[in-house]
N, C-alpha and C positions, 0 to 999 in steps of 0.2 A: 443208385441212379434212378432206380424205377422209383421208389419208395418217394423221389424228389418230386415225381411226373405227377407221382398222384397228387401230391399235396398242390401243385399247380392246378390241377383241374379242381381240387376243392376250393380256392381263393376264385376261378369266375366259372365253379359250376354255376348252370344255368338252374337245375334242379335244389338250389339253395332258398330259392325265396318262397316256396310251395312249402320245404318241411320246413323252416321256421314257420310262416303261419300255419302249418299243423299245430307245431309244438304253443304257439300263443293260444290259439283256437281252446284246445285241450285242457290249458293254465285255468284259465277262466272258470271250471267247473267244480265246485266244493264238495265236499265229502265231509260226512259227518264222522267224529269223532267222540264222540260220548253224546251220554244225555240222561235226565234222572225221571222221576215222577214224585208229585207230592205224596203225601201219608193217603188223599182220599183218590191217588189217581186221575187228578182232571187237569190235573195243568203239568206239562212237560218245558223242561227246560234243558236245550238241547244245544250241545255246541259244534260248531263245523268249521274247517278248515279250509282254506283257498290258499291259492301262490301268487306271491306276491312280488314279480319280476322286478321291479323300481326299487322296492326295496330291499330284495336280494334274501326274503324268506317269507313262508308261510304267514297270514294272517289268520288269527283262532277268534271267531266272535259266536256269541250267544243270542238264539232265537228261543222266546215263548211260543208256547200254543197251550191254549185253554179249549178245554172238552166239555160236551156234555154229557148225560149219563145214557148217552146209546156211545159214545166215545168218536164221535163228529166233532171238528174241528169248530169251535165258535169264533174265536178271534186268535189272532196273534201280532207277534210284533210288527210294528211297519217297518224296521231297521234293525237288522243286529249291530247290537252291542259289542267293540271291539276289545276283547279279552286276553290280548298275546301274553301281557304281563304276568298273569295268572299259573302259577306253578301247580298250585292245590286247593283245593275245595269242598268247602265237606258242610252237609248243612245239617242243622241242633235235630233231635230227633223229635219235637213236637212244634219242628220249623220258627223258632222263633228265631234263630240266629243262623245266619250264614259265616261263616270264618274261611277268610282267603291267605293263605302263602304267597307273595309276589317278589320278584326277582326283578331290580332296576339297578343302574349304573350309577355311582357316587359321579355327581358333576364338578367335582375339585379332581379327585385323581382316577374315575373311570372304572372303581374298582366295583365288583357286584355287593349289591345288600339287600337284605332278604328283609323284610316285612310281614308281620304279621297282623292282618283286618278282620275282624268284627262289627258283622252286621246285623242291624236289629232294624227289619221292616226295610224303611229307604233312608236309612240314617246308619251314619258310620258313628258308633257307639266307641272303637276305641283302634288305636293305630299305635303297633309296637316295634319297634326297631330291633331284629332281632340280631344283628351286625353289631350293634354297638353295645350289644347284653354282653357280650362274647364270653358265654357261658359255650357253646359250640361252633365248631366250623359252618362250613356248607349244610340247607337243609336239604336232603335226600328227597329228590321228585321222582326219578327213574322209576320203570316197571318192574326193578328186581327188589328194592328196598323203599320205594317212598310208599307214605300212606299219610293222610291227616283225619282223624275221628275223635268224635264227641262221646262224652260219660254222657249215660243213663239222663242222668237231673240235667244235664246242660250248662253246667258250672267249670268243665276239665275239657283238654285239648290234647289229642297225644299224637305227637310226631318222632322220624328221624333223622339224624342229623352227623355230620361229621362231628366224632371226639374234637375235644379241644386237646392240643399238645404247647408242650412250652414252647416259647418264642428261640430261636436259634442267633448267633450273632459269631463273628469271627475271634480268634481267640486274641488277635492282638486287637484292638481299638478305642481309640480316644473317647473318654467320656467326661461330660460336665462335671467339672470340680464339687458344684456343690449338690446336695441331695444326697440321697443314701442308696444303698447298691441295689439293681432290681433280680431279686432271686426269681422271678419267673422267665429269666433270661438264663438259657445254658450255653457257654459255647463250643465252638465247635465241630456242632451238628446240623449245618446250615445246608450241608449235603450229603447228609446220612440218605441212604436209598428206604425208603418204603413200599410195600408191595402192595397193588392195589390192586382190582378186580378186574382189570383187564379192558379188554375193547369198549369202546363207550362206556365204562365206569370207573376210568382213570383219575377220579378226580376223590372215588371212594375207597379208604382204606380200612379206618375200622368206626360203627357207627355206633350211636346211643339214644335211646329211646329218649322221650324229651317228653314233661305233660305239662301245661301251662292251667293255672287256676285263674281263670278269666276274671273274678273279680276283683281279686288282689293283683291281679299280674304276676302273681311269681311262677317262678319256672323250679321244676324239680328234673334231673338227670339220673334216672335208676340204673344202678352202677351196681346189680346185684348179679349180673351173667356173668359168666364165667368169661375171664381176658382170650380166652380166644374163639366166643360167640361174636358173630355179628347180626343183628338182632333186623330185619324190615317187616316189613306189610303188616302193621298192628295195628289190633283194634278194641276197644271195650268190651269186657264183658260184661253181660246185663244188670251184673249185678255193682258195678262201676268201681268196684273195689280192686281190680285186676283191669292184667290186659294180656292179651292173647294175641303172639307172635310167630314169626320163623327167625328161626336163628342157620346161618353157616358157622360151619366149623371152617377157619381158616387153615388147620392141619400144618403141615411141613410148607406149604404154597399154596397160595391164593391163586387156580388157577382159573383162568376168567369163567362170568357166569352167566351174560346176555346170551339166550338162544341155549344154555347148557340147565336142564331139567332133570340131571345127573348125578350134582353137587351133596355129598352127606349133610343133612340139614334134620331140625330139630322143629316140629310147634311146641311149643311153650309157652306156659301160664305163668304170669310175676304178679305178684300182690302190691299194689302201692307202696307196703312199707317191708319188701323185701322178700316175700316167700316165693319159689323158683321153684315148678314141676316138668318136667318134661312128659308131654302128652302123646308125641309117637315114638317109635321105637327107634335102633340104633343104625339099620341095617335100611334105611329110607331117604330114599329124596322127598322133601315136601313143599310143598306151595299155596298158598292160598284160601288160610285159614278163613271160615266165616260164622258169623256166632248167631243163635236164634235163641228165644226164653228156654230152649229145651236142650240144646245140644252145641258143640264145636266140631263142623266138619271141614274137610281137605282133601286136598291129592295129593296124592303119593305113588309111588312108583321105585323099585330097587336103584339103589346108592351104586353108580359107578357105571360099563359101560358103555352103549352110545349117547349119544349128547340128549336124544328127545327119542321116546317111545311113551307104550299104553300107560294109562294112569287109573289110579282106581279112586272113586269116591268112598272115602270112608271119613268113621265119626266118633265120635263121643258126648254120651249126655251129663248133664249135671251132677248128676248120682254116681257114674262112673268112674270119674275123672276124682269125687270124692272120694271113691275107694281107694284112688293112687297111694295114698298115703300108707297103705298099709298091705299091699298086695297091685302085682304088677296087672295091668287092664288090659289085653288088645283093643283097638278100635273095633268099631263094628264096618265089615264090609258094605255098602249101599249098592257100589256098581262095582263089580269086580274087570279083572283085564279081561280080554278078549284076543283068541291068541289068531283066531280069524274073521269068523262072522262069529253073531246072534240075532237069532232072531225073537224081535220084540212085536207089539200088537200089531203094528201096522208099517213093519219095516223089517229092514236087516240093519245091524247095529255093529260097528267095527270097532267100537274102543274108543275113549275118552284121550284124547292128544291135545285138549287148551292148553294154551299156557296160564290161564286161570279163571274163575267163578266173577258172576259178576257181581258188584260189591254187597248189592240188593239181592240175592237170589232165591230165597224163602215166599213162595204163597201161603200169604193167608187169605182162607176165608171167609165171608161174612159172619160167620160163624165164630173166627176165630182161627188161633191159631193153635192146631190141638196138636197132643204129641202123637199121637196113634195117628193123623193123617196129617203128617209134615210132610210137602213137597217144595222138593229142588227144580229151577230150570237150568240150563246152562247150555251152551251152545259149542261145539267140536268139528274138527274137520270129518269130513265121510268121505274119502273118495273124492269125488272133482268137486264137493261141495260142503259151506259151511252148512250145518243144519242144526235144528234147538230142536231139546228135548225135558222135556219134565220125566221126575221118577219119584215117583214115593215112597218115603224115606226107608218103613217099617217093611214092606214088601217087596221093594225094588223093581217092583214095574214101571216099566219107561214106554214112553210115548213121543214119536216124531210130531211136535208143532208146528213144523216149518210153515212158513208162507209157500204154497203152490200156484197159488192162482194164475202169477204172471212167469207161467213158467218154468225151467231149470234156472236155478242162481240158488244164493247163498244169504241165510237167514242168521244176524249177531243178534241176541239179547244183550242188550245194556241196563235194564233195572228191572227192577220188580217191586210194584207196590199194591198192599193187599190182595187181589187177584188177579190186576192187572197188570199184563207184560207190554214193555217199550223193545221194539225192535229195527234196526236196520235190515232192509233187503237189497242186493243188488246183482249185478251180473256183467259179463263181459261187456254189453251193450246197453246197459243204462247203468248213470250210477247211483251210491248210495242214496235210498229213500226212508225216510221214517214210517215204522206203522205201528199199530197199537193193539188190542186184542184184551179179552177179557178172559179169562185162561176157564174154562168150563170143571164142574165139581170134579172131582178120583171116580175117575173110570169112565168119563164122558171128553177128553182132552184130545181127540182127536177131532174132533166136532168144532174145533177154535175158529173164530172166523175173523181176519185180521183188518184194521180198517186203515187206508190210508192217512199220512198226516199232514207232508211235507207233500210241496210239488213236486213232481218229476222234473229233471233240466234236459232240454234238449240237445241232440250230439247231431252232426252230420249224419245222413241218410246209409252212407257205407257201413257206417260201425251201429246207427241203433236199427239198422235192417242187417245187420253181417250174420254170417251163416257161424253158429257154434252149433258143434258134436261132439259127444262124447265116444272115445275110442276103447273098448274093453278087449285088450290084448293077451295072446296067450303066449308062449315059445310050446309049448304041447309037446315037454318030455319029460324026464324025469326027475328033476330039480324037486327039491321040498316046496320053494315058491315059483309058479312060474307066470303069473299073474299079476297086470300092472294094467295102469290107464293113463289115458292122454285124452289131450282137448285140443280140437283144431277150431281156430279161427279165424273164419275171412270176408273178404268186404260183399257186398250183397250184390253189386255190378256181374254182369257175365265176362268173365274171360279165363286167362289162363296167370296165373300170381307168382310171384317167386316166394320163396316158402321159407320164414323164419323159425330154425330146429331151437329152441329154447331147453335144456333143463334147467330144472333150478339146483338153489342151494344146497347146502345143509351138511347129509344129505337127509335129513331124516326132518325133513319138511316137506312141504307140497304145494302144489298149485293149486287154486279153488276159483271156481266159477262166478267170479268178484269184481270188480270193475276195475282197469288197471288201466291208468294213463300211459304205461308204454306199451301195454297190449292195443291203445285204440291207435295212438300214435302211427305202430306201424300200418295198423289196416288203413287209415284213414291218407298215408303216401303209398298206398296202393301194393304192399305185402299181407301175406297170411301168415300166419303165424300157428306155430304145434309147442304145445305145453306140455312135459313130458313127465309125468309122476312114474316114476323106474320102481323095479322094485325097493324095499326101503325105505318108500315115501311113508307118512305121516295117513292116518287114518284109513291104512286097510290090512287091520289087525298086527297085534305083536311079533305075528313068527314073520311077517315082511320087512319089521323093522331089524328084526333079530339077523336076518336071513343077508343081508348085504354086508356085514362086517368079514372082513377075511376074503370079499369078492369086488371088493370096489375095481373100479378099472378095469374092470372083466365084464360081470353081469350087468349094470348101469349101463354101460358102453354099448353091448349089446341088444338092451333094452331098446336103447335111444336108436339106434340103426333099423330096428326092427320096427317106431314108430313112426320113422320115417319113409323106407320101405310102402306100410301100408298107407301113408299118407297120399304117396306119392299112386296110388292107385286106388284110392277112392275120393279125391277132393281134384278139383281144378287147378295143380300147382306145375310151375315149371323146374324138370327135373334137371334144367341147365344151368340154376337158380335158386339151389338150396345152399342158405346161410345159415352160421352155427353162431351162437348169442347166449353168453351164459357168462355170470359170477360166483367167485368161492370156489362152492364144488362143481355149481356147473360149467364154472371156466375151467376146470380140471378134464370134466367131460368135455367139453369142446377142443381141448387140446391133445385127449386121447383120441378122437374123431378127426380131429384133421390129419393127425399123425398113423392111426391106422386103414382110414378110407380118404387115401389122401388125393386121390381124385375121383372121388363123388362129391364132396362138397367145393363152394364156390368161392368161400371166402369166409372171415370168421372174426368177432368183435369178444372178446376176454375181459371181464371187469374184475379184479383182485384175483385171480388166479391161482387155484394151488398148483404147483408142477411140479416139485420134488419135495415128498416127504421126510425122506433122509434129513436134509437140509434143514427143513420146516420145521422137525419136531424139537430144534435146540434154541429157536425165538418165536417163537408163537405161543399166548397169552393161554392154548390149548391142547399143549403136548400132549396130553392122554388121549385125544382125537385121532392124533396120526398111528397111535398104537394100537388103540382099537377097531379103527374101521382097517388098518393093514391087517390084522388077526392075530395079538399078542398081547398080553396083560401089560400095563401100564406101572410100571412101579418108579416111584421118585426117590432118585438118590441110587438106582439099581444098575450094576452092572450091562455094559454097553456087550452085547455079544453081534457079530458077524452075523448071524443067522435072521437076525431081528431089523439089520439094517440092509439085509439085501429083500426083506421082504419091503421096507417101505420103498427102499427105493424100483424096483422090481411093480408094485403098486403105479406108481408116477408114470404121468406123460415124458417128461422127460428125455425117456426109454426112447418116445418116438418121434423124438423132434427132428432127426436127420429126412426122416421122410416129408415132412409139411412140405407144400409148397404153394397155398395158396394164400392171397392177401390176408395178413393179420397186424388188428389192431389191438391194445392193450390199453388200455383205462384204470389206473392204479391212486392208491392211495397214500400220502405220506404217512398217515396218519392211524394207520392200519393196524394195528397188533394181533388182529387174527391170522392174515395170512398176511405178512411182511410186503411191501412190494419190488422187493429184488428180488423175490420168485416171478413174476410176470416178468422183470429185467433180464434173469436168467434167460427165463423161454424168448424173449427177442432176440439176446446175441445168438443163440442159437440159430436163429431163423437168419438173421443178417448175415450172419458167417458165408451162409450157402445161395445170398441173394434172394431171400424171399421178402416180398416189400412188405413193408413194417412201417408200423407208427406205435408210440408212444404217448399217452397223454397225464402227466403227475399232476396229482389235485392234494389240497391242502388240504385234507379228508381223512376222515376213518372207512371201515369195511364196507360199511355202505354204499359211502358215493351220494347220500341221498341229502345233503347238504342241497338248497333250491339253486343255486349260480353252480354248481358242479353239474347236479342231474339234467340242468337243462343243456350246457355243454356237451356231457358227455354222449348223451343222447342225440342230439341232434347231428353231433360228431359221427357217432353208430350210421345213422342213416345214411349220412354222404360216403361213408367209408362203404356200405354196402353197396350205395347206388352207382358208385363210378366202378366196381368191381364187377360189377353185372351188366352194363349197359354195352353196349355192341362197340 
């Protein structure tokens, strides 16, 4: 009955027309998403992103800027160039050729075809249909497996791509009298199940490296890995003869791999005409091979696990990797893990947690690029901020780059060309800007002096005057970890706020001091907002990440109470007025917090929810998940014992749903395979059983939610659900 009342007062809340023009206000403001630099440095070409309401998704267009050699902006475009179509892009390495990947709609039956362009100067030199080669399925764009890169000479193209499999057909069916039988027809198997990689890579089941010789147009498919590698993120080695990959081992199940930096994986070297080395070892995750005239470096990190922890930079040179053949090589370490701090020249250093290098990430300088003074840049989470660092190769000293000037925020490298670094800076309260820098010789890098490129966009006065803090919290007893941080943010007006309790996902992710459309969102309809890195978060050292497995629902829980607590007595918030807002795992904590401090909080908004692991660990895309952060080894195919399921379940909110009793909403997704959404379904009958007013909102979505016509629903939905729950 209540659950009815509320939805009445959201059809003529008065407070409706404010936060939509929030959320339009907000729409308007682009963020950049990549961007490169030429070979000499002076012209960046930078792409950025905006949302596109009418059309029901993101617009990606491409801005120029031309430098000159103090790295001041001369000129740039008067209009970006709109570039949604654009899948990949990869440009010749003495810039004569640009070659695009594009994804468009067949206008007879709708269906996707994939495109391959070559560019030379402002002429399209050559346009290939890669759909109608059907030499392979789908080409592979994602972050886990897409890549497109150029050989050495500028003649070769190597991408990934879905295998091709044979066509399937029913076993009874009428066929044309005349003609002869088509054997690449089997039937069937038109509904044989295949197992793919899970949440958002449902569409990838097993891939094939693919390298086009540009001038002939042929395509060659290297079919030399083993049938159950699956081979992404490949690139040319210098010497264009090879290419240098990561491969997954698909094992007994493919269990998903977005967000999971866990998965047993393999880099590897393949010869054009078939020779197969494997480069790291058996006992590794790896990611993000990048190749230089001297060496093949990566991260890596132990196979198995939590989903995301410390990673280490290591490598191998030319000579090394030669020795394979006849004697086993370790890599050489460059940046080792970090199980808490280190301290480096002009910092403390927690441990390398990207999920990968940027593609460009090698300084050369003028000088050249010498093997005794090879430096890497790369950018990682730190604590409440992203921040870049250089380290030299040979000696492993590392230096904090970061942009300071304007501030606490968060510094991304996106290229590196000869010694000049392209960077993104932003923060809660401005967002992403471009800058540029000329990275100073070995041993002088902290001296960088960064120059702007791109303009600043202006935001309402609340959010680019809003009060951020960083909160370094203790519990001050005897835990191994008891040390965690949060960020409060809030509008820069004087008064008293109602206070959005946020954690995040993961959990072995984090919050960073970055510009977020629903972090300004709420400041800007006049909430504050607390961002909760619990322990377990991502960049403050290994034994944090180690240290929450076997404690979930426990120590997070208590985390998040305890930053709330202090929020609640050092910022301006009303303590009649704290809302709980969280996804994944932090819908899991939101749901352990309303159920254990079940009047302290005021109301509470759930986006994918996990609630009962028990349940979760027999359809989700990430069974080893719920075994690992409950505190038990993960074995597939392994006997079920009692003991193991009363810890997941024992683990779960669940446990305390008879206690909620303040408004909860639930924002779920069909489309989900990480966490199903008859786990949120679950957690409302519960809640409706006992009369706690409830809503429901099903989106034609995966885990995210982050689909543009969902996020701006579901969002704006968030807000009224909070504002009629709070208001007198």
């Amino acid at each position: 009955m209540f659950a009815d009342k509320m939805g009445d007062v959201w059809r003529m809340g008065s407070h409706m027309e404010s936060v939509i023009k929030a959320y339009k206000t907000l729409s308007k403001i682009p963020s950049v998403v990549g961007g490169t630099l030429n070979s000499n440095g002076n012209r960046i070409i930078s792409k950025w992103s905006v949302r596109n309401i009418d059309k029901g998704k993101n617009t990606r267009y491409q801005i120029e800027y031309f430098l000159d050699k103090n790295l001041d902006v001369t000129n740039e475009s008067y209009f970006g160039v709109d570039v949604s179509n654009e899948l990949l892009v990869a440009y010749s390495p003495n810039e004569t050729y640009k070659a695009v990947i594009s994804e468009e709609k067949d206008e007879k039956d709708s269906k996707k075809k994939f495109f391959l362009e070559i560019w030379s100067m402002n002429c399209l030199s050559r346009s290939i249909d890669l759909t109608a080669l059907d030499i392979h399925g789908d080409v592979y764009a994602d972050s886990e497996f897409g890549c497109l890169d150029w050989s050495p000479d500028e003649k070769k193209i190597v991408y990934v791509a879905e295998k091709k499999v044979k066509k399937s057909e029913p076993y009874i069916k009428r066929k044309p009298t005349a003609g002869t039988p088509d054997d690449k027809t089997v039937p069937g198997e038109e509904h044989l199940y295949k197992e793919d990689w899970g949440e958002q890579l449902t569409s990838k089941i097993q891939g094939v490296i693919v390298v086009c010789d540009v001038d002939s147009e042929t395509f060659t498919v290297l079919d030399n890995l083993p049938d159950d590698w699956c081979p992404g993120q490949v690139r040319f080695a210098p010497d264009g003869k090879s290419v240098v990959g990561v491969a997954w081992e698909t094992g007994l199940r493919r269990l998903g791999l977005i967000y999971c930096t866990n998965r047993y994986s393999f880099v590897f070297s393949l010869t054009l005409d078939g020779v197969l080395k494997k480069l790291s070892q058996v006992t590794y995750s790896v990611r993000s091979p990048r190749v230089s005239p001297h060496r093949v470096v990566w991260l890596q990190r132990y196979a198995g696990g939590p989903h995301h922890s410390c990673h280490q930079l290591v490598g191998l040179t030319y000579q090394q990797i030669e020795l394979m053949k006849n004697v086993e090589v370790e890599p050489t370490i460059i940046t080792d893990l970090v199980e808490t701090e280190r301290k480096i020249s002009n910092d403390f250093f927690y441990g390398i947690f990207c999920q990968g290098l940027p593609l460009m990430c090698f300084v050369k300088n003028k000088q050249g690029l010498k093997t005794d003074d090879e430096r890497i840049v790369f950018s990682t989470q730190q604590q409440n901020e992203i921040r870049s660092y250089v380290v030299h190769v040979e000696s492993g000293n590392m230096v904090d780059i970061s942009h300071k000037k304007d501030g606490p925020g968060s510094t991304t490298v996106l290229c590196v060309r000869s010694d000049v670094v392209l960077a993104t800076f932003s923060n809660l309260r401005t967002p992403s800007q471009l800058f540029v820098a000329r990275l100073p010789p070995t041993g002088h890098e902290a001296g960088i002096e960064w120059v702007p490129v791109s303009k600043p966009h202006t935001l309402p006065s609340s959010i680019s005057q809003g009060k951020i803090q960083y909160m370094h919290l203790d519990h001050n007893n005897d835990d191994k970890v008891s040390k965690f941080t949060a960020m409060y943010f809030g509008p820069d007006q004087q008064g008293i706020y109602p206070l959005v309790v946020w954690p995040h996902g993961g959990p072995h992710s984090a919050f960073s001091n970055t510009y977020s459309l629903e972090a300004a969102f709420f400041n800007l309809i006049g909430f504050a907002t607390l961002l909760i890195n619990y322990r377990g978060s991502a960049g403050t050292g290994n034994g944090s990440i180690c240290y929450l497995p076997s404690r979930i629902g426990t120590a997070d829980v208590l985390d998040c109470k305890l930053a709330t607590d202090k929020a609640i007595d050092m910022f301006p918030v009303n303590d009649k007025k704290l809302l709980l807002y969280g996804g994944s795992h932090g819908g899991f904590l939101v749901a352990h917090l309303s159920g254990l401090f079940y009047d302290f909080y005021h109301a509470a908004v759930l986006r994918n929810p996990v609630i009962d692991l028990a349940s979760m660990i027999h359809t989700t895309d990430i069974a080893d998940w719920c075994a690992t952060e409950a505190g038990f080894e993960y074995i597939e195919g392994g006997q079920e014992f009692e003991d193991t399921l009363l810890l997941l379940h024992r683990a779960s909110p669940i446990i305390h749903s008879h206690n909620v009793i303040i408004p909860t909403a639930v924002m779920l997704g069909t489309k989900d395979k990480r966490v199903p959404y008859y786990q949120g379904l679950e957690f409302v009958r519960k809640l409706k059983a006992k009369g706690v007013p409830t809503r429901v909102l099903l989106y034609d979505d995966n885990h995210a939610l982050s689909s543009l016509p969902v996020e701006m629903d579901n969002l704006i939905n968030a807000a009224d659900w909070f504002i009629n729950a709070i208001k007198p």
